[in-house]
N, C-alpha and C positions, 0 to 999 in steps of 0.2 A: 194436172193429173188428179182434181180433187174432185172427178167426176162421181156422180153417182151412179153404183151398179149393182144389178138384181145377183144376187147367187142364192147359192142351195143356202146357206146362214141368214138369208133375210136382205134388206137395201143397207151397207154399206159402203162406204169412201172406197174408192179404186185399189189405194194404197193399203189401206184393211184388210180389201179382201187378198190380194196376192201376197202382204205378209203371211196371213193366215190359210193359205194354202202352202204357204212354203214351210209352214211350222209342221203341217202335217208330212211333206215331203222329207223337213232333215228329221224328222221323231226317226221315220227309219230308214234314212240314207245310212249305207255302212261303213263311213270315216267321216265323222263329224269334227273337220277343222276349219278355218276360215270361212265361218257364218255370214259375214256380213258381204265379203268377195263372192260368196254365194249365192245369197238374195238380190244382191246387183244382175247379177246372171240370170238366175230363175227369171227375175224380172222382165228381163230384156228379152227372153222365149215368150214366153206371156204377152210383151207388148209386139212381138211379132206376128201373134195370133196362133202361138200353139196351145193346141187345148193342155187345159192340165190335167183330162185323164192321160195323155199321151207322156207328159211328164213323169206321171204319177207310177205308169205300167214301165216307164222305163228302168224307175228306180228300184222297182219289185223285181223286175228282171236281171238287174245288174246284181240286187242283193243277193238273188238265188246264186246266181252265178259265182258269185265272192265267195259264197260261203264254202267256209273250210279251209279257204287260202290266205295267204300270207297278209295282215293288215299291209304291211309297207308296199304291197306292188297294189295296193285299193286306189282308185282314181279319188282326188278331191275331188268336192261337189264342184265349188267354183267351173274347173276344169268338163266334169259332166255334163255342165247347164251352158258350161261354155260356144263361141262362137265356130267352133270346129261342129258342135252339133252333135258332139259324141252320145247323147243318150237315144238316138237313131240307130245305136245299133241294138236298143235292148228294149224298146217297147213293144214288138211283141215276144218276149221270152219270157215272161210272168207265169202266163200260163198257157206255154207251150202253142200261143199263136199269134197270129198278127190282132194289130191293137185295131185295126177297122173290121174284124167279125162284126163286134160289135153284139154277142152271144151274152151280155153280163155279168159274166164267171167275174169281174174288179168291183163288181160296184159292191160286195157282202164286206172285202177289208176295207175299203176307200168310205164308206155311208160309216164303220166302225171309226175310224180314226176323225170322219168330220164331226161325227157325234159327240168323243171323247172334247175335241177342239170347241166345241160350241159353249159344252159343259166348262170348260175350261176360261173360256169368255165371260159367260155370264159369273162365273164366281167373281172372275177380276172385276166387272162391273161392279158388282156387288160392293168389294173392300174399295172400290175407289169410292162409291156413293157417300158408303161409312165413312171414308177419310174429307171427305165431303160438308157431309153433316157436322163432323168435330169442327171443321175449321168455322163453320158459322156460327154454332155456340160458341166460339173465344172470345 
């Protein structure tokens, strides 16, 4: 799985890049519990060959839809990404269509959140380099 692959962020590891589209998926899934039973899931959509605009429209859709109501009846992620397929029922409710128009109305929040994510990479790059350099000078 430590293939290498082209995305929008540049050539990264397989596992990079799908953590780092699922970073931007929980930023605004709407019950952020059991992260890691999560990304196992996300994963597993992913290696089936769902795209993760489709992921991505589902989870905007399901938010819209939350909102206002009760956290406790909110679907974990895990359960959303899960093998039942439940975010099929909300990729296209985003905005108000199905997710294969294909009209670009996702890509203004989705290019916003990959941006902030990128930004967010390269700082960590950064402080790892630094912590990098310290340890050579000891």
């Amino acid at each position: 799985m430590k293939e290498v692959a082209l995305s929008c962020l540049g050539a990264i590891d397989l596992d990079a890049q799908l953590a780092a589209e699922f970073a931007v998926v929980w930023d605004i899934y709407p019950k952020r519990v059991k992260e890691s039973e999560s990304l196992k899931c996300y994963r597993a959509r992913r290696m089936e060959g769902v795209p993760f605009r489709t992921l991505y429209m589902a989870v905007i859709g399901y938010k819209r839809e939350r909102k206002g109501e009760e956290a406790k009846y909110t679907m974990h992620a895990d359960a959303f990404f899960g093998t039942n397929h439940r975010y099929k029922d909300y990729d296209g409710k985003a905005n108000g269509q199905t997710s294969d128009r294909g009209d670009g109305q996702w890509a203004a929040p989705m290019k916003k959140d990959l941006q902030a994510l990128a930004k967010r990479q390269e700082e960590e790059d950064q402080k790892s380099q630094t912590v990098e350099d310290r340890m050579k000078n000891l």
